[in-house]
N, C-alpha and C positions, 0 to 999 in steps of 0.2 A: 824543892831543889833536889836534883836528882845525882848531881856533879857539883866536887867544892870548886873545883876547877879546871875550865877547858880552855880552849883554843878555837881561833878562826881567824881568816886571810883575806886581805883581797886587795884589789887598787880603789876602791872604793871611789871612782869618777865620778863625777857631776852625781852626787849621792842621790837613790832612788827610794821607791815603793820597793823594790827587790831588795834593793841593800837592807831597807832596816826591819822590812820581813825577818830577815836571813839574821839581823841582831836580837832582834825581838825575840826568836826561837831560843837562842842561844842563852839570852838572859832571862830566861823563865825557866830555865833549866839548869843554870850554876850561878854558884854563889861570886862567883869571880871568873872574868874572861879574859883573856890576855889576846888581844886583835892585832895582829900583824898586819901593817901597811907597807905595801911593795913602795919601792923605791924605784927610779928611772932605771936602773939596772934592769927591772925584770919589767916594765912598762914601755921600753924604746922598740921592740919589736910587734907590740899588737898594732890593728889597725888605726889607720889616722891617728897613728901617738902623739903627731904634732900636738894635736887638738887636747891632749890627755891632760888636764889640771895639774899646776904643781902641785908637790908632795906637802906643801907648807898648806896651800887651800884646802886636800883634801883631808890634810889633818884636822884643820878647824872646822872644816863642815861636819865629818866626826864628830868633834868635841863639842858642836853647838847639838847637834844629836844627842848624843850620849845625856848629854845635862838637862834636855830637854823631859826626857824618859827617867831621868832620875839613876842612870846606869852608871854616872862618871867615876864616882866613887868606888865601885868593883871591879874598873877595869885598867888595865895598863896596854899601853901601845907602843908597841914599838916596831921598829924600821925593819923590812923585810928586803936584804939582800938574794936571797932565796926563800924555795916555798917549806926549805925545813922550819925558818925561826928559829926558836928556842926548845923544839920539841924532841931532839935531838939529849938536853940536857937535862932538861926539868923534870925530876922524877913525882913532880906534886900535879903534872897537867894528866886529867884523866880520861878527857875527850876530844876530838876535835871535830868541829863544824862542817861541812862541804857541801857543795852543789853536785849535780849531775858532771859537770865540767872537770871541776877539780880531786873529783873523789879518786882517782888512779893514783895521783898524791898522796892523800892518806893511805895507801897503801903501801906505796914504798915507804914515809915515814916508818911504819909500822915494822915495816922488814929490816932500816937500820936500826929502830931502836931495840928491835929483838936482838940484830945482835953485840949492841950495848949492853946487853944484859935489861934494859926496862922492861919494865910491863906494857902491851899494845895497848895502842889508846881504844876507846870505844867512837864508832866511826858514826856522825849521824848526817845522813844524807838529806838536805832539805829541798821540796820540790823549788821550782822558779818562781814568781810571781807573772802571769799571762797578761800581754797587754790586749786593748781592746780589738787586734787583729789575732788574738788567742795565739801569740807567740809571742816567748820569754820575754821581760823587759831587759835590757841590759844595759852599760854604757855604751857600748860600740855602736847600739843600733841609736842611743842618741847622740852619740858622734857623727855617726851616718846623717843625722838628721831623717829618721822614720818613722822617734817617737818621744814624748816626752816625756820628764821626771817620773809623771803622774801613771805612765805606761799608756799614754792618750798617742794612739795610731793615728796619724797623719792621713794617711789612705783612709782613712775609718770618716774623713769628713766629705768626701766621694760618691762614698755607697749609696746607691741608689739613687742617684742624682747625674741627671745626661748632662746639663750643663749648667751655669750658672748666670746672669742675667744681671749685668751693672745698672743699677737703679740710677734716674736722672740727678737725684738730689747728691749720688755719690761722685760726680764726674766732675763736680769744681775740686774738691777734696781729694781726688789723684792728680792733680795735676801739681799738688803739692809733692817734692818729691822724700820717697822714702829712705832717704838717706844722705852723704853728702853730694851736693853739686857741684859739677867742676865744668863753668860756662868757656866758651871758647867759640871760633869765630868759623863758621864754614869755610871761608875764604883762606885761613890757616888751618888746615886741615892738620899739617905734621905738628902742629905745638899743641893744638889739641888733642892731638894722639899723645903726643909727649906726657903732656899731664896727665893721661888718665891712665898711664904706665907707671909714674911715678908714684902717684897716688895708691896704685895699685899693691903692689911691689914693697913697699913700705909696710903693709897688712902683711904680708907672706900668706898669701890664699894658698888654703889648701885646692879648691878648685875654685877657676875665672871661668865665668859666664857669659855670657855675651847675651845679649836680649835688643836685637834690631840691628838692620842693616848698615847704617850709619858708625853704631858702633864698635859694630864689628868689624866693618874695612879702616878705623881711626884705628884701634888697636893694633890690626896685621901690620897698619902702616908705620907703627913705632917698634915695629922689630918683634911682637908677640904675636903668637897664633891661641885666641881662648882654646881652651880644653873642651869648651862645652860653648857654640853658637846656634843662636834660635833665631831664624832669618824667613822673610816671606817675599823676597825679589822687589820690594816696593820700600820707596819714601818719602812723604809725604803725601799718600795715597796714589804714588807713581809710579810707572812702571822704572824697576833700575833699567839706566844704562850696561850695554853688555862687556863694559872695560870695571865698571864696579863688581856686578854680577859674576864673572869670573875669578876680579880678585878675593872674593869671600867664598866661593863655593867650594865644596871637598864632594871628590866622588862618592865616596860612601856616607849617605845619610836617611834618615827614617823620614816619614811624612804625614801628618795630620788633620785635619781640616777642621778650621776654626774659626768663628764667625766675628764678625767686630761686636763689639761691644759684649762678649761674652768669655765664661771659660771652661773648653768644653773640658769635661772629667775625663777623655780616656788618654787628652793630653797627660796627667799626672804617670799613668803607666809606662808611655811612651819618656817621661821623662826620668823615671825611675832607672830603666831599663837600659837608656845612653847614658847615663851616670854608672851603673854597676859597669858598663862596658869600659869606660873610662878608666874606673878605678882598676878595672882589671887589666888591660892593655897599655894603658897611659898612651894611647894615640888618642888627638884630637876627633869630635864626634861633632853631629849638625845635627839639626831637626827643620825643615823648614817648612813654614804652616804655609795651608793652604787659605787664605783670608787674612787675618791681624793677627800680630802675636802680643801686641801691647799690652797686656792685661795678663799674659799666659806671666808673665813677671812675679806678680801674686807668688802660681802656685811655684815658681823656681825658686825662690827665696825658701817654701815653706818647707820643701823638697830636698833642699842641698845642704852640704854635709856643714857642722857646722864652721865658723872661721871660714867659710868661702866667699867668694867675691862675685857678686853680682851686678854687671855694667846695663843701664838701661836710660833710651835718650827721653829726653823730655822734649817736646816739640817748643822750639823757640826761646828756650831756657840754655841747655848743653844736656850733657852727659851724667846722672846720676850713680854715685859709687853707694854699693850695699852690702856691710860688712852683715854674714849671716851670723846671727847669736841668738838665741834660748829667746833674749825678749823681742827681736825682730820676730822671730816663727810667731809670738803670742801676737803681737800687733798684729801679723798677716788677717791669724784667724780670727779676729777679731772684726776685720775691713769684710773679708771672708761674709761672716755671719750675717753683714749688713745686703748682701746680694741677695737675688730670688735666683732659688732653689727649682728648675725647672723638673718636676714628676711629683711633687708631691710633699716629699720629704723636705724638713726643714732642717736645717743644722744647728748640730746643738751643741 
């Protein structure tokens, strides 16, 4: 033990491999840590804070940590209105914690409590923890939906892989849908649309999806335009009409070619890439494949930020609603694993 007692900070979201890195350092190091957990105050302005865990869960995901490691007992935590804390007062804390990120912090800590008359605290900078895309893990990028707890890269199940290949024994088994269905009648088209606005809208998605032609013009036609549509001018292997076709298309959009019954990987870029644009402009974005995009479904879910909403139709059934979460991404890659790997590589 090097310190009777330090300090560290954080929002500590959907808790990771980085976060308990970063406690783990901390608690092999002092005898006692006092953990500031930001409160919405200082969490309402990062990215997709929607999506940011209340302050009541990440306390307890904390506490199931801490007790886990046997930390509980040395440590106290308390509510971080700001990034001073308590460090401002406590003339017993002797170090404080930081990343690469927050270490400008400990600095100016450092410069008011000099001129409180305290002694500056000892500043210990600890590297990130690298996910399997060899960049940082953090919460934001699994808010993003790019990686998981584990720091497991989403992209990373891709690599070296052209496309991926729906095995026959899998094809009764998607036809089961991935989440709830909301059946409704061709013939009523606007109640159908209705419903899957309602439905929708209730979630509060961070980002709506659109995944096929059908549902994409049910949607526009209930008064929403998705943020994000994956159209290939066909339904039911047919060619649209040009009064549909027009009501879905947006001049600006990307294009990629994709074969039926497969999925090809450079789609996942392609969709990375109308998603960052998205979130940066907040104008509505299209992709529209060249062949099927039924299947490209998979990797949209695996892809999209979490708390989004992914609309996709089931043939003969209705409209599938897909609320994205942590355990939906784990089922993807799991359906995922059971497809052929076209170069070689298999996924692991």
């Amino acid at each position: 033990m090097f310190y009777h007692h330090s300090t560290l900070g954080g929002t500590f979201d959907h808790l990771h491999i980085g976060h308990m890195s970063f406690i783990d350092k901390a608690f092999s190091e002092s005898e006692k840590v006092t953990i500031g957990l930001s409160t919405e105050t200082l969490t309402k302005y990062k990215l997709l804070s929607q999506t940011i865990e209340s302050y009541r869960i990440r306390e307890n995901n904390l506490i199931i940590y801490l007790k886990k490691k046997d930390y509980y007992s040395r440590t106290h935590i308390i509510p971080l209105l700001d990034f001073y804390g308590t460090t401002l007062k406590d003339e017993t804390i002797e170090a404080v914690y930081v990343t690469e990120q927050t270490y400008s912090n400990a600095k100016l800590i450092n410069q008011e409590r000099k001129k409180n008359g305290l002694r500056e605290l000892d500043i210990i900078k600890i590297p990130y923890v690298l996910s399997t895309d060899n960049k940082p893990v953090s919460s934001e990028r699994i808010r993003q939906g790019e990686i998981n707890r584990e720091g497991k890269s989403f992209t990373s199940i891709f690599t070296n892989v052209k496309e991926f290949i729906l095995p026959l024994e899998l094809r009764q088994e998607l036809r089961k849908p991935l989440g709830k269905l909301i059946t409704g009648s061709e013939s009523n088209i606007v109640r159908t649309a209705e419903l899957i606005k309602n439905e929708s809208e209730a979630i509060d998605p961070v980002v709506t999806i659109t995944v096929g032609d059908e549902v994409t013009y049910s949607l526009i036609k209930s008064g929403s335009i998705p943020e994000i549509s994956i159209i290939d001018f066909l339904t039911k292997r047919q060619k649209l009409d040009e009064t549909l076709k027009r009501a879905i298309s947006l001049k600006s959009n990307q294009s990629v070619i994709n074969k039926p019954g497969t999925i090809n990987s450079e789609f996942a870029d392609i969709y990375q890439s109308t998603l960052a644009c998205f979130l940066k402009t907040k104008k509505a974005q299209q992709i529209v494949i060249d062949g099927e995009e039924d299947l490209l479904t998979l990797s949209v879910i695996l892809f999209s930020p979490l708390n989004s909403v992914v609309l996709y139709g089931l043939m003969d059934q209705g409209v599938v609603l897909v609320q994205v979460t942590e355990k939906k991404k784990k089922e993807v890659i799991n359906i995922l694993s059971r497809f052929t790997a076209v170069s070689g590589v298999k996924l692991q």
